[in-house]
Every structure is written in structure tokens, then in C-alpha cells.
C-alpha positions as CSV (number, residue, x, y, z in Angstrom):
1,X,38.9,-6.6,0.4
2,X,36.8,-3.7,1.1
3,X,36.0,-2.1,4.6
4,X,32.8,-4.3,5.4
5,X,34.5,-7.6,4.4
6,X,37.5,-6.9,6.5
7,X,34.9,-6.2,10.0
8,X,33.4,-9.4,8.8
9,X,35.9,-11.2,8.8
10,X,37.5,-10.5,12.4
11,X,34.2,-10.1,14.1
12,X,34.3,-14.1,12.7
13,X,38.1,-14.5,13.7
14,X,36.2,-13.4,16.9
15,X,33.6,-15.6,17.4
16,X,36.6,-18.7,17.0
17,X,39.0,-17.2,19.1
18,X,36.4,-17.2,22.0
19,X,35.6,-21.0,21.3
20,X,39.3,-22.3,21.9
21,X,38.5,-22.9,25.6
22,X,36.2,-25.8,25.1
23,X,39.1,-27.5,23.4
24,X,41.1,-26.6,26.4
25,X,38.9,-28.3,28.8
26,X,38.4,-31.6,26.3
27,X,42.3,-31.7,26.6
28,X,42.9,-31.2,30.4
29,X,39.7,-34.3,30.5
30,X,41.8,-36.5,28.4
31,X,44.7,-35.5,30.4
32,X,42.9,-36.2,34.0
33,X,41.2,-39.6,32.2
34,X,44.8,-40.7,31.5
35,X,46.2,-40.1,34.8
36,X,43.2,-41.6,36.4
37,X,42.6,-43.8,34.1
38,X,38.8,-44.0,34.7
39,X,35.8,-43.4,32.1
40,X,34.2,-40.5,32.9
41,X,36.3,-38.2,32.2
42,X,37.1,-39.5,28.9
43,X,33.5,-39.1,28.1
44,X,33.4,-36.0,29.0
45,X,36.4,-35.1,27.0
46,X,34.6,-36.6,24.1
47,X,31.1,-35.1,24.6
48,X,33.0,-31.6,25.3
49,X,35.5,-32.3,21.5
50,X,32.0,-32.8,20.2
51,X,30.6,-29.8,21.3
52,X,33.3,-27.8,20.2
53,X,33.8,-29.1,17.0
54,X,30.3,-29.2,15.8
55,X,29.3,-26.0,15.7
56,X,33.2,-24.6,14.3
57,X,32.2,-27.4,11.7
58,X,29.2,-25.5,10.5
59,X,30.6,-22.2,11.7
60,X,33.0,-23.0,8.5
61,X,32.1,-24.8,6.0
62,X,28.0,-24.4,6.0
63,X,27.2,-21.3,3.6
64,X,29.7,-23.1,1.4
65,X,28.7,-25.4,-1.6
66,X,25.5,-24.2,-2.1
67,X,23.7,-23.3,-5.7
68,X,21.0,-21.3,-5.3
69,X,18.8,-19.9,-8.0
70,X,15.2,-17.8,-8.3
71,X,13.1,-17.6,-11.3
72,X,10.2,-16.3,-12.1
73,X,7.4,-17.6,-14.5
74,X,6.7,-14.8,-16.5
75,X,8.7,-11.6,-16.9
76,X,6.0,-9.1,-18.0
77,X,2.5,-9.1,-16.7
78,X,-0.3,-7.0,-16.2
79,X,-2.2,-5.6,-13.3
80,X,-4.0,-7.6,-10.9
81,X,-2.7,-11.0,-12.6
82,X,-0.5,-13.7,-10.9
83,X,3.4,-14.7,-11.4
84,X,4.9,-17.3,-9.7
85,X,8.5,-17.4,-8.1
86,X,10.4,-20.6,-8.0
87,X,13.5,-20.6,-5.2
88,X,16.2,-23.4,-5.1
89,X,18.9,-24.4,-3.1
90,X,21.2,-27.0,-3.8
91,X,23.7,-28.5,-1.1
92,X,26.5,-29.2,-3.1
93,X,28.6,-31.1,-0.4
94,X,28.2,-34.0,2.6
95,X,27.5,-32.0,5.2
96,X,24.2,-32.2,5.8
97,X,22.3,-28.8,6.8
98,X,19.3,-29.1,9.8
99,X,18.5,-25.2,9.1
100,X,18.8,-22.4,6.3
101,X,16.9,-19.5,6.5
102,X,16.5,-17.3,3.5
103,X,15.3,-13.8,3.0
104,X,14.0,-12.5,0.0
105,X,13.5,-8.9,-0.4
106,X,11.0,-7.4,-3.4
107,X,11.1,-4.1,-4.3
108,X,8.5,-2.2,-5.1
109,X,6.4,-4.9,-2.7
110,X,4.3,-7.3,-4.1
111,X,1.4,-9.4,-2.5
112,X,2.3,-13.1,-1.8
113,X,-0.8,-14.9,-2.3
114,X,-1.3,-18.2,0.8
115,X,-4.0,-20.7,0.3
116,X,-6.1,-19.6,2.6
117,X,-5.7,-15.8,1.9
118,X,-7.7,-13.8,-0.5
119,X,-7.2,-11.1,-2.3
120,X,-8.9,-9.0,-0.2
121,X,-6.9,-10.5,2.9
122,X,-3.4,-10.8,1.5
123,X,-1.5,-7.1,1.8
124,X,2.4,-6.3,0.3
125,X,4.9,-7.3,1.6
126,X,8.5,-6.1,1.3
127,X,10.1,-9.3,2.2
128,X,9.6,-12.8,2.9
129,X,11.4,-15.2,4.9
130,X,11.5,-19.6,4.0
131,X,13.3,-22.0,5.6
132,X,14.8,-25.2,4.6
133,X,16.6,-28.5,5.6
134,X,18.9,-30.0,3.2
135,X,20.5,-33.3,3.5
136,X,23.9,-34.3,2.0
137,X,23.7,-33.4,-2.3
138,X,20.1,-32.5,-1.9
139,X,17.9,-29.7,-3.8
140,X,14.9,-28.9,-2.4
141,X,12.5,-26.1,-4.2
142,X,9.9,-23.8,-3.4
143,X,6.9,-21.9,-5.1
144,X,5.5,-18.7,-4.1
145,X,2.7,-17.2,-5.8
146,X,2.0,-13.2,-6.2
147,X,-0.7,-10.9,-7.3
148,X,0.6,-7.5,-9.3
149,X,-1.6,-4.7,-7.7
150,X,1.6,-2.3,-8.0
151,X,2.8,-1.0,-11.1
152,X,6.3,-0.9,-12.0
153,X,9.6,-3.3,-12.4
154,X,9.6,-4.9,-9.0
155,X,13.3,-6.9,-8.4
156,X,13.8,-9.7,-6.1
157,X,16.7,-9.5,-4.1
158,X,19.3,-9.8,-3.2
159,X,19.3,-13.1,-0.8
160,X,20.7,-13.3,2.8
161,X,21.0,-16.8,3.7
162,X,21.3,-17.7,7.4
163,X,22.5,-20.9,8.9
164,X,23.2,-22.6,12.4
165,X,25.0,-25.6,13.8
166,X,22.6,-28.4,14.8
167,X,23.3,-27.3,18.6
168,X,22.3,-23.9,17.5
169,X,24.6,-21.8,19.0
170,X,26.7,-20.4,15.9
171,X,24.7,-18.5,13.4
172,X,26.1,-17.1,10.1
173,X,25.0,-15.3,7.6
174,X,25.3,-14.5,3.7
175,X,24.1,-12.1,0.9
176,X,24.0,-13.3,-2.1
177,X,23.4,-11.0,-5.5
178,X,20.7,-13.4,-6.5
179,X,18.1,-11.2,-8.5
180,X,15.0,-11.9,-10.8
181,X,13.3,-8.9,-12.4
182,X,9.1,-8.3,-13.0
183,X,7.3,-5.5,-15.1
184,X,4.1,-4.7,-14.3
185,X,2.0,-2.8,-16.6
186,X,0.1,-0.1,-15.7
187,X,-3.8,-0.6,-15.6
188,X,-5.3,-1.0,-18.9
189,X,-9.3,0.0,-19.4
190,X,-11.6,0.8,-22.3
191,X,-11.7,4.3,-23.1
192,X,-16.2,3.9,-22.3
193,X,-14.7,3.0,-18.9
194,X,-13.0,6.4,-18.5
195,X,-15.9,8.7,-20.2
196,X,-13.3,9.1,-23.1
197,X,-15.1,8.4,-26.7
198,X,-14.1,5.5,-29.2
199,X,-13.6,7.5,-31.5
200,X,-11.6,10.9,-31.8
201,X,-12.5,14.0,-33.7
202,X,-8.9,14.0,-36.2
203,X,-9.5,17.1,-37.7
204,X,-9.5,18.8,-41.1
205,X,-6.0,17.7,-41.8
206,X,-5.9,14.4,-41.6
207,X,-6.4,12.0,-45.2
208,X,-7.6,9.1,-45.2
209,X,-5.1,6.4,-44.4
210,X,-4.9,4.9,-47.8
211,X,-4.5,7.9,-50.5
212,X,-1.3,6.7,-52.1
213,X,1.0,3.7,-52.7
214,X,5.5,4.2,-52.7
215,X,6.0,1.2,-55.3
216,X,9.5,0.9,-53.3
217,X,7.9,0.2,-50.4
218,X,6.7,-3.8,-50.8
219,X,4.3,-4.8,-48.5
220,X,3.4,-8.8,-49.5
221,X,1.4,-10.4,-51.7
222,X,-2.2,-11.7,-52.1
223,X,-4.9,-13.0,-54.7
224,X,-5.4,-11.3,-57.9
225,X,-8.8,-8.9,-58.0
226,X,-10.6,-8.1,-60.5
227,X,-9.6,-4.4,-61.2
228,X,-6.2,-4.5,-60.3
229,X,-3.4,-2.9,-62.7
230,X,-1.5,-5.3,-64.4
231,X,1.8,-3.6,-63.1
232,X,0.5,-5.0,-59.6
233,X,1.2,-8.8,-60.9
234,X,4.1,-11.0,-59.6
235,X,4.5,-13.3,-61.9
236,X,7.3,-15.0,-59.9
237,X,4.7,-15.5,-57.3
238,X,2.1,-16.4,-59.9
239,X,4.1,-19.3,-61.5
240,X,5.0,-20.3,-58.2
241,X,1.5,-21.0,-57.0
242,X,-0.1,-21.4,-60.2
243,X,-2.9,-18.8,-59.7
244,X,-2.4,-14.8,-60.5
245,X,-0.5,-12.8,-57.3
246,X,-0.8,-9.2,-57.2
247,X,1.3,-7.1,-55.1
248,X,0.6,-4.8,-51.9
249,X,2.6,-1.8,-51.5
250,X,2.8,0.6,-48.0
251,X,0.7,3.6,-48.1
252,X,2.4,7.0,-48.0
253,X,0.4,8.4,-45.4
254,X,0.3,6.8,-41.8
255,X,-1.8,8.7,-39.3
256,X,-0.1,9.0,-36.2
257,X,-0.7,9.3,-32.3
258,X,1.5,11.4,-30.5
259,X,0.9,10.9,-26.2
260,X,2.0,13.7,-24.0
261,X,2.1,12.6,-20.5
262,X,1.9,15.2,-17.8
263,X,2.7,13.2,-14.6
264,X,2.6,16.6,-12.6
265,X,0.1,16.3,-10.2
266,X,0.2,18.1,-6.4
267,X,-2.4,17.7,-3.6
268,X,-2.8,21.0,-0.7
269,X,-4.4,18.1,1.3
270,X,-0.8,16.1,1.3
271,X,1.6,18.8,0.3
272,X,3.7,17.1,-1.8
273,X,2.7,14.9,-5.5
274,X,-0.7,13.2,-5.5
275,X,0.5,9.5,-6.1
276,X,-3.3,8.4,-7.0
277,X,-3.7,11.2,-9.4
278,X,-0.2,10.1,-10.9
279,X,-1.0,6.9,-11.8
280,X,-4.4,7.7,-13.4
281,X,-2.6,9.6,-15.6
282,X,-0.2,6.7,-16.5
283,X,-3.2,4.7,-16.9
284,X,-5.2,6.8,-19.0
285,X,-2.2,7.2,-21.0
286,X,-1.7,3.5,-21.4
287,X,-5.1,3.1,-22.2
288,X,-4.8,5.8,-25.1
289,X,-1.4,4.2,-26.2
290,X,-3.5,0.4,-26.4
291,X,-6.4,1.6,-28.0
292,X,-4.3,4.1,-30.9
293,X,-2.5,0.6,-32.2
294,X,-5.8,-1.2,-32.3
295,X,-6.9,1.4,-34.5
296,X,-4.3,1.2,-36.8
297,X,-2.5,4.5,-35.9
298,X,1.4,5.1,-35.3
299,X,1.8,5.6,-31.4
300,X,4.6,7.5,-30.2
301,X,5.2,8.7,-26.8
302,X,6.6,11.6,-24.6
303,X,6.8,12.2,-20.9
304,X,8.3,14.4,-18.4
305,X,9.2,12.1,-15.9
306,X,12.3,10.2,-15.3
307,X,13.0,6.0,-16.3
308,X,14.0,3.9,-13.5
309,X,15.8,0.6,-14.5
310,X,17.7,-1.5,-12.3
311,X,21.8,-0.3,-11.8
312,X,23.2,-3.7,-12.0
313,X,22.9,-6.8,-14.3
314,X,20.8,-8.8,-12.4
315,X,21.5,-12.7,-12.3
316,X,19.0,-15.5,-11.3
317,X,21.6,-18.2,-10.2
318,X,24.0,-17.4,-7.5
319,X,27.2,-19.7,-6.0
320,X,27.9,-19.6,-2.5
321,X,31.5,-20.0,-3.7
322,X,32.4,-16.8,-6.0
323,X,33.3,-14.3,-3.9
324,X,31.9,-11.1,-5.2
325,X,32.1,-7.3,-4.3
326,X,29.6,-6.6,-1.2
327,X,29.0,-3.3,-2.4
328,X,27.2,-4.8,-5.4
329,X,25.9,-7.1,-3.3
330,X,24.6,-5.1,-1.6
331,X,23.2,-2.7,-4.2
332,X,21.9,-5.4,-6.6
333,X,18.2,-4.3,-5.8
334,X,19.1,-0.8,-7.2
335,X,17.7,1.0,-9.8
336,X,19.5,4.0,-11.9
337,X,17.1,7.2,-13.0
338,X,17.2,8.9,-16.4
339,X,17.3,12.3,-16.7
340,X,13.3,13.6,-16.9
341,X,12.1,13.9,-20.6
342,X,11.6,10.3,-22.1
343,X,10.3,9.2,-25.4
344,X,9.3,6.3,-27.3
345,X,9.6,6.7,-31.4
346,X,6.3,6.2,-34.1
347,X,6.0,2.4,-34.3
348,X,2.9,0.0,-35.4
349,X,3.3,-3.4,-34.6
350,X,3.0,-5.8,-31.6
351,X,6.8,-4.8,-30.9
352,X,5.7,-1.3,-30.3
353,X,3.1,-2.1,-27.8
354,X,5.6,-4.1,-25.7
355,X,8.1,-1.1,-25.7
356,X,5.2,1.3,-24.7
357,X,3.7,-0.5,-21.7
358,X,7.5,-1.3,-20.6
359,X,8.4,2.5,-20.6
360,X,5.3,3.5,-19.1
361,X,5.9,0.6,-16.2
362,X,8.6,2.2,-15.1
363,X,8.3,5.6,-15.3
364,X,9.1,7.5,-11.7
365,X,6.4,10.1,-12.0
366,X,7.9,12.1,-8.7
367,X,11.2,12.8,-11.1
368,X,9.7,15.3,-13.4
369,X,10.8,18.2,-15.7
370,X,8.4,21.1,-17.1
371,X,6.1,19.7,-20.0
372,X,6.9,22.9,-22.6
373,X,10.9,21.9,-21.6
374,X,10.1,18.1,-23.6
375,X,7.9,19.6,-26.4
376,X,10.8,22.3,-27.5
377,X,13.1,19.2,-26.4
378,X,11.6,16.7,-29.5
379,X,10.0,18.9,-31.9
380,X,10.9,16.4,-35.0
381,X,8.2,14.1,-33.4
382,X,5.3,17.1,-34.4
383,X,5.0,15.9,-38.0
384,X,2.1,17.6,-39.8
385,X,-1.2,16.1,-39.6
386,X,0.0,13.9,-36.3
387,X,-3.3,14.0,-33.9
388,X,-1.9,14.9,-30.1
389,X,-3.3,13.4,-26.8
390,X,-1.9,15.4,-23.9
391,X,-2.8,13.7,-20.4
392,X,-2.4,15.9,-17.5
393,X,-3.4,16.1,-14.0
394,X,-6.1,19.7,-14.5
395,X,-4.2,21.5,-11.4
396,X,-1.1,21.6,-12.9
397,X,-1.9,22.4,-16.5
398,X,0.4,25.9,-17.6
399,X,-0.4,28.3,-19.6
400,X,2.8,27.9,-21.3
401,X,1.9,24.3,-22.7
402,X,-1.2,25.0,-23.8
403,X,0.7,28.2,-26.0
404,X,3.3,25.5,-27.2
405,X,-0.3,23.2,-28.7
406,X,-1.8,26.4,-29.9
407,X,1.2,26.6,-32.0
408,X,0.8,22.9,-33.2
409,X,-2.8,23.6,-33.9
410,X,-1.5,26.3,-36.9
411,X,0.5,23.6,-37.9
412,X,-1.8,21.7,-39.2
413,X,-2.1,18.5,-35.9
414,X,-5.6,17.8,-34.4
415,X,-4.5,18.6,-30.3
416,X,-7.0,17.3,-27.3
417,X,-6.5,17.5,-23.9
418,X,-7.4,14.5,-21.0
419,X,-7.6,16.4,-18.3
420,X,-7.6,13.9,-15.2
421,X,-9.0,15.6,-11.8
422,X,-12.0,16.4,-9.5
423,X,-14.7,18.5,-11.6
424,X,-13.8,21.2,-9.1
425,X,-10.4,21.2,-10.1
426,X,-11.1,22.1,-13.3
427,X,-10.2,26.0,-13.8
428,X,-10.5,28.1,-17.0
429,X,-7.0,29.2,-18.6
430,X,-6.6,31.2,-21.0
431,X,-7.0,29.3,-24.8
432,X,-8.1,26.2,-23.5
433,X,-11.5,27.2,-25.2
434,X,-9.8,26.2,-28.2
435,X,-9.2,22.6,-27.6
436,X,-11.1,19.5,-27.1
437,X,-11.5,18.8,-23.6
438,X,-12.3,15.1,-22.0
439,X,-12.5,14.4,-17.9
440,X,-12.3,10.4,-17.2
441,X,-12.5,11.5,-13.6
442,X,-10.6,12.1,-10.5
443,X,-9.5,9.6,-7.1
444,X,-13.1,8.2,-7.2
445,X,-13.0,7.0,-10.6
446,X,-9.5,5.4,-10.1
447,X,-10.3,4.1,-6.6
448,X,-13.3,2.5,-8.6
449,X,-10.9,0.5,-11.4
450,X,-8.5,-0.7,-8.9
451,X,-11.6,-1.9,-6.9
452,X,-12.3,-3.8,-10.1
453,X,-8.9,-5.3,-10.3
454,X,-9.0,-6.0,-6.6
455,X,-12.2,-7.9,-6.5
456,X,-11.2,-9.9,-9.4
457,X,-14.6,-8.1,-11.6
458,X,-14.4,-7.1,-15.4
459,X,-12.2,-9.0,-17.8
460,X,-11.4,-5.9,-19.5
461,X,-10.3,-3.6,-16.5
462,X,-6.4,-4.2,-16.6
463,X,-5.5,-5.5,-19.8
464,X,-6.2,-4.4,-22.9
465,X,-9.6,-5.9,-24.6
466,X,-7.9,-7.5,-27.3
467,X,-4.3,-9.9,-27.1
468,X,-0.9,-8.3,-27.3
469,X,1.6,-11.1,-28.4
470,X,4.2,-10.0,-25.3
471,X,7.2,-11.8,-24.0
């Protein structure tokens, strides 16, 4: 029993101790209705045993017995849509309950949608409070509905259940380590959305994307073409089907798309990190990262910024009964912090676009490291030929990252830059003359898409403009 538990459980001790007296006086009524032998005072005596058992009743045994869970409809989402969390409690023994009130903290906040709110109306909120009334072995359940304006994995929990006697005088509380996790992708938009082109100039360097075939590389089968060599035929596959299979082999060359992220980003105005600038350059990079694997290329990724994930395993169902530590308890809403410098490996498949929105969700873009301290850090990720996206805030650029591109330009990989800021931000360093240079804007233009999100306009603002088969 740890320090809190122990001041718990003798301010409780407490709280008993101090209630003894209305047993003394239902005895010395009994006592004076026995020598008197009259009525009243045996009324009394009961009416005052009631009182004093009643509340000690629920003082005791209330919080006990219960089975309460929290689940949420969908685990990843992106921006602007809707998720729904279901709350249950289940009273688990005969004593009925006239009041529980439970708190539910979220963090980051969300916005919890009411029928008569809109979007416009309805603002985040760090906690909510619901309150029940449970009869004897009853389970009663609750929906509440939220819109994902914030980016990032938001945690509910934990619970703190309070309960009273039906006299309301004795109130007691619990926390329970009952938590539900949500991700939140960052905003998705079409690159014509952010002034950035469909299409990317790749360089001199870069092949076509099918030159050669490995032969040990099998890919799957299809219909026979005219033209196709004979050693291409699977004549397994032929005789199984009874029409001519040839096979398809993985090319040797994949082109790849390698994001730098740059979450860097300080305002004079604020004196401290420019929050709106740091999340346009999440979303830009998210953007870039959707729109590389619907062209077909190999998206990796590398930022400078810390990871946040939650510290604790979190778990949806919670017994009143299991006593657990109350330092977990009370950290179950926690999240741990990688050391700045994260990357996501080459990958092209639906897999990969999961693992890049997830990592971008919950980046921490106020934990940062130097940008030229990750690209000496994972150098085996600048293959030859690999085309490089860097997305930075244009105040914070360095002269020393743009010398660590120049040197990636002599070997042989197509480098741009995505410079996100206000035009007159934008300052001339040395060698960035020899890069291609895009501006999707500043606080304007990203005031502008959440506006979008907001006001429920543009199907394409938010999510990406074709489906991702996510969890």
C-alpha cells in the first residue's frame, strides 16, 4: 500500500469513526423506549438505526461490484470525421445505486458533438461528466459522439466514479485505469490545394520504373500475351486453368520518395514554436507521403521531432474489484517520448500508408533535434537515384542542411524543398538557388483548410482523394 492509498484509507476510517454517535443515540432510544415502554421512542430509534446505517451501507459496499467498460467505434480516423464512444457500467450486486457520477477525461481534447450543437458551436473539451442510476444486476449504456479537429492519439481516461447514499450525505469516490486510445491523422489535401504540382521534376537520374526483371523475385501470374518469352510460361498454372499463364516478376528498380520533415518552426510574435506553422508542415508532409504511394513510388520517412505513445498498456474494461497500483492509476493517460530523430523504412503497400499517417499522428513537433543531426544519423536511407522532399518551416531553414542536400545532389538523388511560411519570410541562403523551390503558403492558407474541415466543405480536404484500406 503506497502513500496515497494509506491517507485514503484513514481519511475513510475517519469519516466512520465520526458516524458512531448516531448508533449511540438509536441505542440510548431503544433503551429509554424499554424503560418507558412507549412508541415514540422506539421510532425514533428506528428512524435514527436507519439513518445511520444507510449511508455506512453505501459508504461500503457502493463502488464495489461494478464492471465498467469504454469502447470506441473506430481506432484510426481522419480529420474532421466522427467516432463514437460507448460507456457501460454494470452493477454486479443487489444493492441498488440512486446515483453514479462518472468523469471521463480525453487527452489531447476532443469536441463532443450534442444534438442541438453544430460544428461551429460545439468547442473541446478536456473532460466530460455522465451520470447514472443503476438498479440491482443492471447495465445501463451510453453513446457520445465526437468530431476529430485535433490531430494526434487522444486517450480516454482514466475514470473517477463518484457515488452517494440515497440520503446524500456520504460521497465516495474511485479511479479506475479504464482507457480507450484514438489516432487522428493529420489533415490530408491535394497537392493543387497547396500550390504544389502533380507531378515532380525526378531528375536526370531516375529510369523508368520498369527497365529490368530479378527472375527470383515472383510477382504472380496472369494471361498469356502475344509476345511473351516462352521461359515466362507456368505450365503448372496453365494445366491448372486450362488456358496459357505467363509469369510476372518484380522490377529491379523501384523509385523511391524520401520525406524530410522539418517541424522547426519559431514565431518573434509568440516567442516560442509556431504551433500553426507546425502542423502545416505535418500536413504538407502527409499530403506528400499520400500522394508518393498513389503514384507508385517507395515512401520513406524522416523527422526531427520526438514520438509520443501512451506509457501504459491501456485497457477498455475495468473491475471495481481488482485493486490496482494508484500510481498507474493515476498515470494511465500518460504518454512516453522517443528520443527526437524518427523514421519510417521504404515500403509500398496499403500497410505502409497506415504506418506513415500513424507516425506522423503522433509526432510532438515541440521535441525536436537539428535536421543535418537525422540526415548524418540515417544515411543508408539516401540510396542513389531516391528523389528527396524536405518540408520545413522557411525561417528556420540552415545553411547546414541545405550543404548536407547539396551533397545528395552529387550523388546522383533529385532534392526539392517545400518551404512552408509567409512570402515575407522567405530569405535567400546561400545554395538554395540550386534547388527546386515550392511555397503552399503560410497561417492563411492553413487557417483556410481547417476552415474547410470545420464547415464540413470539400470531400477531399482531410483525407486522402482515393481509399486507404486502414484498420
Amino acid at each position: 500500500m503506497n502513500i496515497q492509498e494509506a491517507y485514503e484509507a484513514n481519511f475513510y476510517r475517519e469519516i466512520l469513526k465520526q458516524r458512531r454517535s448516531w448508533y449511540l443515540v438509536a441505542c440510548i432510544l431503544f433503551v429509554v423506549s424499554g424503560i418507558s415502554r412507549q412508541p415514540l421512542p422506539l421510532q425514533a430509534g428506528v428512524f435514527t438505526l436507519v439513518i445511520a446505517i444507510v449511508p455506512d451501507l453505501y459508504f461500503r459496499y457502493a463502488l464495489r461490484h461494478l464492471l465498467v467498460r469504454q469502447h470506441v467505434d473506430r481506432k484510426k480516423l481522419f480529420l474532421g470525421e466522427q467516432v463514437t464512444l460507448t460507456m457501460s457500467i454494470e452493477n454486479r450486486k443487489w444493492l441498488p445505486l440512486p446515483w453514479v457520477q462518472m468523469d471521463n477525461t480525453i487527452s489531447p481534447p476532443l469536441v463532443i458533438l450534442k444534438q442541438a450543437e453544430t460544428r461551429l458551436q460545439a468547442a473541446p473539451r478536456e473532460t466530460f461528466t455522465s451520470s447514472w442510476l443503476l438498479w440491482s444486476y443492471q447495465r445501463v449504456t451510453q453513446r457520445f459522439t465526437m468530431s476529430a479537429y485535433v490531430r494526434g492519439c487522444h486517450i480516454f481516461g482514466p475514470l473517477k466514479l463518484r457515488c452517494s447514499d440515497p440520503l446524500g450525505w456520504l460521497e465516495r469516490e474511485l479511479l479506475l485505469p479504464a482507457s480507450e486510445e484514438v489516432v487522428v491523422y493529420p489533415l490530408i489535401a491535394p497537392l493543387e490545394s497547396l500550390g504544389l504540382p502533380s507531378k515532380f521534376r525526378m531528375g536526370d537520374y531516375i529510369g523508368p520504373r520498369q527497365l529490368l526483371e530479378d527472375p527470383l523475385w515472383f510477382a504472380g501470374i496472369r494471361a498469356y500475351q502475344p509476345g511473351d518469352d516462352l521461359r515466362r510460361i507456368d505450365w503448372k498454372a496453365t494445366a491448372r486453368t486450362g488456358e496459357l499463364c505467363s509469369r510476372i516478376y518484380e522490377s529491379t528498380t523501384r523509385r523511391q520518395l524520401l520525406l524530410l520533415l522539418d517541424t522547426r518552426a519559431y514565431s518573434p510574435q509568440l516567442q516560442g514554436p509556431d504551433s500553426a506553422i507546425q502542423e502545416f508542415c505535418i500536413s504538407v508532409a502527409a499530403s506528400l507521403a499520400t500522394w508518393g504511394l498513389e503514384e507508385g513510388y517507395m515512401v520513406g520517412l524522416l523527422a526531427n521531432c520526438a514520438l509520443a505513445t501512451p506509457s501504459h498498456a491501456l485497457s477498455s474494461v475495468v473491475n471495481t474489484d481488482q485493486e490496482g497500483d494508484a500510481g498507474t492509476t493515476d498515470m494511465s493517460n500518460a504518454v512516453d517520448y522517443s528520443v527526437p530523430g524518427v523514421s519510417v523504412p521504404f515500403g509500398l503497400n496499403y500497410e505502409q500508408a497506415e504506418d506513415l499517417l500513424t507516425m506522423l499522428a503522433c509526432l510532438t513537433p515541440d521535441q525536436h533535434t537539428p535536421m543535418e543531426y537525422v540526415l548524418e544519423n540515417a544515411y543508408e536511407m539516401f540510396a542513389r537515384g531516391t528523389t528527396i522532399l524536405l518540408i520545413s518551416a522557411t525561417q528556420t531553414l540552415s545553411e547546414d542542411t541545405l550543404e548536407l542536400l547539396q551533397e545528395q545532389q552529387r550523388r546522383e538523388c533529385a532534392v526539392h524543398l517545400v518551404l512552408v511560411g509567409e512570402p515575407e519570410e522567405r530569405r535567400e541562403l546561400p545554395g538554395i538557388e540550386d534547388f527546386s523551390c515550392y511555397y503552399p503558403g503560410g497561417k492563411e492558407k492553413w487557417h483556410e483548410l481547417t476552415h474547410a474541415i470545420n464547415d464540413a466543405q470539400g470531400t477531399l480536404v482531410g483525407r486522402s482523394a482515393v481509399h486507404l484500406q486502414l484498420d
